[in-house]
Each structure stands twice: as structure tokens, then as C-alpha cells.
N, C-alpha and C positions, 0 to 999 in steps of 0.2 A: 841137146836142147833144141827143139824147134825155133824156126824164126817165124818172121813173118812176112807175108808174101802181100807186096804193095800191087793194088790195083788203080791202074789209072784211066777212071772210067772219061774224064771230062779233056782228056787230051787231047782228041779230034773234034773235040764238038760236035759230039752227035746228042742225032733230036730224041727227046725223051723213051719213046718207044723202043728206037735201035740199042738207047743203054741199058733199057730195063732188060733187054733181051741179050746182049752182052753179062751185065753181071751175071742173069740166072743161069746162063750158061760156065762162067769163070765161078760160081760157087758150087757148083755138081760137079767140075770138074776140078777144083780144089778138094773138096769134100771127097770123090772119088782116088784123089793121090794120096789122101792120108791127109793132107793140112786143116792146121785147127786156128791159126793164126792172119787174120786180113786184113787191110788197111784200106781201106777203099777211099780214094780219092774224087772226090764229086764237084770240089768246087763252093764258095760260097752261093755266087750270082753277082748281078752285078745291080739287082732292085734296091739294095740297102736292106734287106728283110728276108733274103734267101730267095735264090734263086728254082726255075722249076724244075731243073736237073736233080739240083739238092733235095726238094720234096719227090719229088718222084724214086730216089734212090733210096732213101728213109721209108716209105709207104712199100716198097718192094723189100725191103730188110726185113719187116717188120714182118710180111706175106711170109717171108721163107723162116722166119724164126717160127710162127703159128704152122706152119707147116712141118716143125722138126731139122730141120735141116740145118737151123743156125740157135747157138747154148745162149751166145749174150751179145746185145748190142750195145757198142759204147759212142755215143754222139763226143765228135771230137770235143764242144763246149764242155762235156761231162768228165773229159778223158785227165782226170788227176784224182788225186784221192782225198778230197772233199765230202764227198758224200759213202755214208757207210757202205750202199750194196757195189758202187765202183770198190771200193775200199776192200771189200769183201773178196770181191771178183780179181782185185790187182794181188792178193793175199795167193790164191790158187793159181794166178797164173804171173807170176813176178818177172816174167820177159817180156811182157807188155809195158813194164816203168823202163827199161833200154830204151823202148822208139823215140824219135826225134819230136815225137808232138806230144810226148807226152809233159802235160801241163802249161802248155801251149794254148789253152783255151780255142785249136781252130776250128770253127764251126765249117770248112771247107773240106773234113775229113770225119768217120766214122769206121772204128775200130769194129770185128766181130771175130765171134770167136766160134766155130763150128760144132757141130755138134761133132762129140766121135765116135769114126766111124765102127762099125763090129764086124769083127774079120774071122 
């Protein structure tokens, strides 16, 4: 069974550009090992309303999903099985309901699941 492989983008505090450039690099190079499984760590903020880190990492998710390279994105808010397409998505990949946030409602993380790769 695969796991999942926790990214922790917001633990040096870098400025938005360095992270967008960090992640895009750690999901080609995920994607590249074979893993289909992410947990990206971003952080809420500390505005009360999300932070720019957090938007900034969400709007580049979203880039590499339209791009192919990532299957699903799950916003940690989203990350239980409330809603039918999470629902759906937790049905096909049931080592997602293990992690520690899941149902955790944190909106300071964002699950994704890669696209796979063809070898």
C-alpha cells in the first residue's frame, strides 16, 4: 500500500514565490518517484481569513491539476467524507481516511493525489 508523503511547505517561512517554486519542484519530483499520495502543509495564516502562503499554494495546486500532473485536490476543510465527490474519491483511495487530519476540518493543509505516472 502506498503512504503518504507530507510536505512541509510553511516551515521556514518562505515568501510566496520561493514556495510556489519549492512545491512545483517536490510534485515532479514526487510524481517522478512514483508517489500518488501528498499532504501539503501551508499553514492557515495568521489574517483570520487565510493566509497568502495558503492562497498562493491552493492557486498553484489548482495550475498543476489543469496542467495534468495532479488527479484530486482535497482542501483540508473538505478532507472528510461529507461531501459525495470527497466521498467518492476517499472510496478509491481508502489510505487517505488513516492520516492524522483526516476529519480534522484543517484548513492549514491540503491533501492531493497525483496523477499516475505511465511507465
Amino acid at each position: 500500500m502506498s503512504r503518504i508523503k507530507i510536505l512541509n511547505i510553511k516551515s521556514d517561512l518562505p515568501k510566496v514565490e520561493e514556495a510556489r517554486e519549492r512545491l512545483k519542484k517536490e510534485l515532479i519530483q514526487a510524481y517522478n518517484n512514483g508517489e500518488r499520495f501528498l499532504k501539503i502543509i501551508h499553514g492557515y495564516g495568521s489574517s483570520g481569513v487565510g493566509g497568502k502562503l495558503r492562497q498562493a499554494i491552493r492557486k498553484s495546486l489548482i495550475l498543476r491539476q489543469k496542467e495534468g500532473l495532479i488527479e484530486h485536490i482535497i482542501f483540508g476543510e473538505k478532507f472528510n467524507n461529507l461531501n459525495d465527490q470527497i466521498e467518492f474519491i476517499l472510496k478509491n483511495f481508502p489510505i487517505l481516511r488513516c492520516d492524522s487530519d483526516y476529519k480534522k476540518n484543517n484548513e492549514g493543509i491540503t491533501v492531493v493525489i497525483l496523477t499516475k505516472k505511465i511507465t
